[in-house]
C-alpha positions as CSV (number, residue, x, y, z in Angstrom):
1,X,-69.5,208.5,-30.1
2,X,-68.0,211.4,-28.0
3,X,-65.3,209.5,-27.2
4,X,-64.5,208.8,-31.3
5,X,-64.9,211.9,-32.4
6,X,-62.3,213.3,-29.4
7,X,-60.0,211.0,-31.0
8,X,-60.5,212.1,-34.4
9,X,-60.0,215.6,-33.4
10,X,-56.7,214.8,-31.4
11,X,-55.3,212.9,-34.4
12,X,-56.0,215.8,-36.8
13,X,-54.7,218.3,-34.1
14,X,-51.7,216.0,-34.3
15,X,-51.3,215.7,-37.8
16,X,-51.5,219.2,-38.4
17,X,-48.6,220.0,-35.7
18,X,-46.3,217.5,-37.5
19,X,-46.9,219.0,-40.7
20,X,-46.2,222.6,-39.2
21,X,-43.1,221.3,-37.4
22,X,-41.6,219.8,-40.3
23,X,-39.9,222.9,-43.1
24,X,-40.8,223.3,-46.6
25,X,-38.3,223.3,-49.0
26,X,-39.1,227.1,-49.2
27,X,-37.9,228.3,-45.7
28,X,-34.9,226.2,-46.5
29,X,-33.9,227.7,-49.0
30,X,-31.4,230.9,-47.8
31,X,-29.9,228.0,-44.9
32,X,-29.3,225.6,-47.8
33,X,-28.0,228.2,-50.5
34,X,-25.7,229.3,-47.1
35,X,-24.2,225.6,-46.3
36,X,-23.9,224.7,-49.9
37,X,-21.6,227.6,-50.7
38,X,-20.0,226.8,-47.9
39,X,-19.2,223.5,-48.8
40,X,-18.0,224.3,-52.2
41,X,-15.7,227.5,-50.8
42,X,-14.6,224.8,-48.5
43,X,-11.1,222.7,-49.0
44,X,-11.8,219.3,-50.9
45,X,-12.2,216.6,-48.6
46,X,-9.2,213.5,-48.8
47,X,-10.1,211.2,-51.8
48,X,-10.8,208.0,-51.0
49,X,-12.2,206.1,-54.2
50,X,-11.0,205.9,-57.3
51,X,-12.8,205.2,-61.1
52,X,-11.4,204.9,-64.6
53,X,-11.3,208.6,-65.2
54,X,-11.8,210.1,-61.3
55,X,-10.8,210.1,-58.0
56,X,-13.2,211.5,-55.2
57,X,-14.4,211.3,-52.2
58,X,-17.3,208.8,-51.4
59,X,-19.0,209.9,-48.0
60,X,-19.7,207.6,-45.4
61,X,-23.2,205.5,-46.1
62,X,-22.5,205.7,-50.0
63,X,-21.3,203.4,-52.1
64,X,-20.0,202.7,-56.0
65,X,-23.7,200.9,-57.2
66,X,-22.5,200.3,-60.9
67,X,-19.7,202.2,-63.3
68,X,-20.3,203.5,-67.3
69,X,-18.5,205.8,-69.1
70,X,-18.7,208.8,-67.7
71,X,-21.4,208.0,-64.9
72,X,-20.9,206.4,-61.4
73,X,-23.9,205.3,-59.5
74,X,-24.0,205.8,-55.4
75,X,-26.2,204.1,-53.2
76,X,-27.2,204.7,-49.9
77,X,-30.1,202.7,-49.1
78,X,-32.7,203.2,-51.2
79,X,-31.4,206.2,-52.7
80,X,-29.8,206.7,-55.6
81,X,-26.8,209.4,-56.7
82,X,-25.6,210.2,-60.2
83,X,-22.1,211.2,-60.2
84,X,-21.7,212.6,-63.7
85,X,-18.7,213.9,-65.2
86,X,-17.2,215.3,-68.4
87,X,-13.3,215.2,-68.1
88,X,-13.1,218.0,-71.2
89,X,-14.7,220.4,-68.9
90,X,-12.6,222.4,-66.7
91,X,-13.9,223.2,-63.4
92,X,-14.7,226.8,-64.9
93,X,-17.0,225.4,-67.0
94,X,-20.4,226.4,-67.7
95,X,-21.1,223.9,-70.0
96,X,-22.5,221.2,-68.4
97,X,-24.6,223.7,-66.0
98,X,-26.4,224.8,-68.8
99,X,-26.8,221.8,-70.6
100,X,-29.1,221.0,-67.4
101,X,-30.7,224.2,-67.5
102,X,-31.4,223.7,-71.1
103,X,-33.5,220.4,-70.2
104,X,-35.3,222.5,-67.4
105,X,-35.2,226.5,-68.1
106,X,-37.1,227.3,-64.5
107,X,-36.0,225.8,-61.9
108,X,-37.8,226.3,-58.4
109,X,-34.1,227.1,-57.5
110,X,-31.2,228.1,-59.2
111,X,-28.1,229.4,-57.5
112,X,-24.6,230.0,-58.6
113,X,-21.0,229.8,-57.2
114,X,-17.5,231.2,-57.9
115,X,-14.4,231.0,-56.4
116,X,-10.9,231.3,-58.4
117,X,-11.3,229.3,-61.6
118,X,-14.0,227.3,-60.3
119,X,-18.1,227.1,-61.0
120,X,-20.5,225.9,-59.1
121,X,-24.2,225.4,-59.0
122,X,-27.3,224.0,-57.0
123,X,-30.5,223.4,-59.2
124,X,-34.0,222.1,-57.5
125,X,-37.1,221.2,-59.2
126,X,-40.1,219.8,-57.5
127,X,-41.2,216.5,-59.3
128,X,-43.6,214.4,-57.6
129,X,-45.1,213.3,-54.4
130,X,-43.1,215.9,-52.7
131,X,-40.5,214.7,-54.1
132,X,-37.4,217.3,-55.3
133,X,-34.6,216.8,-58.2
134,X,-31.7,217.9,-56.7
135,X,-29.0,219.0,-58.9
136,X,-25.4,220.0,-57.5
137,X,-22.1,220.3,-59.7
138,X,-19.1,222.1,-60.2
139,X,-17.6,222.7,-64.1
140,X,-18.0,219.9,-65.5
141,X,-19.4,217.9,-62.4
142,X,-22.5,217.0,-61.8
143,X,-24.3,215.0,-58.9
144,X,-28.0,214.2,-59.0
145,X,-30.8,213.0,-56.6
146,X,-34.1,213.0,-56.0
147,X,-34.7,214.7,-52.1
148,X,-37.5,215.0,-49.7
149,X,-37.8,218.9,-48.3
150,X,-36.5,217.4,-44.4
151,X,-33.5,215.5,-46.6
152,X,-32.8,218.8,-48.6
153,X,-29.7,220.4,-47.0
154,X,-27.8,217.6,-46.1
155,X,-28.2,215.9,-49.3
156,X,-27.3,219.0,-51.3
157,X,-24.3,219.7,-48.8
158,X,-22.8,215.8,-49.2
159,X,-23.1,216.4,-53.3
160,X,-21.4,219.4,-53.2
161,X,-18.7,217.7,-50.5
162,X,-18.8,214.9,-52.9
163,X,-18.5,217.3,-56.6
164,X,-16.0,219.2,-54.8
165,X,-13.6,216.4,-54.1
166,X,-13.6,214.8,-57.9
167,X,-10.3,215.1,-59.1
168,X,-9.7,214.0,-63.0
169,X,-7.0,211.6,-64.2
170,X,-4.4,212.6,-66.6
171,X,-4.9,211.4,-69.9
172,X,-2.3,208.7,-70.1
């Protein structure tokens, strides 16, 4: 009996050290407001894929899932990216930034971006089982995932890479 209930207490020592060790989306937040701004002050990275209406950038690990007007699905694994876009929206454009906040009006997070003639944003909301929506976009941009709190700052750092690097098509 001794012997069980030493174990029980070592595995509930343990599990409440892995649950310290790992951060909450919270204490996160100033590191990943910091490397996403960084990534959309940063130069576009070299386009490498190419839709009907867009050119970008797909990071290593993702993929082009399935194509519709206006929406291009990424895969890595199991998880899932939206790429939306609106091609009638200039990068300066708020439009699309607050049609989302229009479908949410608090987000746990909401942070902004300018640079030049460019807008940029980073939206969080906590859904379920510690799961996040992750929202990142630029004018009239958008990128959308859903994020555990240890996946957090590099997924919102690759959608802002990604957002960053979407260069429209002329109308031909």
């Amino acid at each position: 009996m001794t012997k069980r209930l030493v174990t029980a207490l070592v595995s509930i020592a343990a599990a409440l050290m892995l649950g310290a060790c790992s951060e909450s989306v919270q204490d996160q937040k100033e590191s990943v407001n910091l490397a996403v701004k960084e990534a959309f002050n940063s130069k576009p990275e070299v386009v490498n894929t190419s839709s009907k209406d867009i050119d970008f950038h797909l990071p290593a690990g993702l993929k082009v899932d399935n194509e519709s007007p206006n929406n291009i699905l990424l895969k890595n694994g199991s998880k899932t990216y939206i790429l939306f876009y609106n091609q009638h929206e200039g990068l300066e454009s708020e439009v699309v930034y607050n049609s989302t906040l229009n479908q949410n009006p608090e987000p746990d997070m909401n942070e902004t971006y300018t640079k030049d003639e460019k807008f940029g944003y980073m939206l969080l909301d906590s859904t379920e089982d510690e799961l996040y929506e992750l929202i990142v976009g630029i004018g009239g941009i958008k990128v959308t995932t859903e994020t555990k709190a240890k996946d957090f700052e590099e997924d919102a750092v690759v959608m802002m890479e990604l957002a960053n690097s979407v260069k429209f098509k002329s109308a031909e």
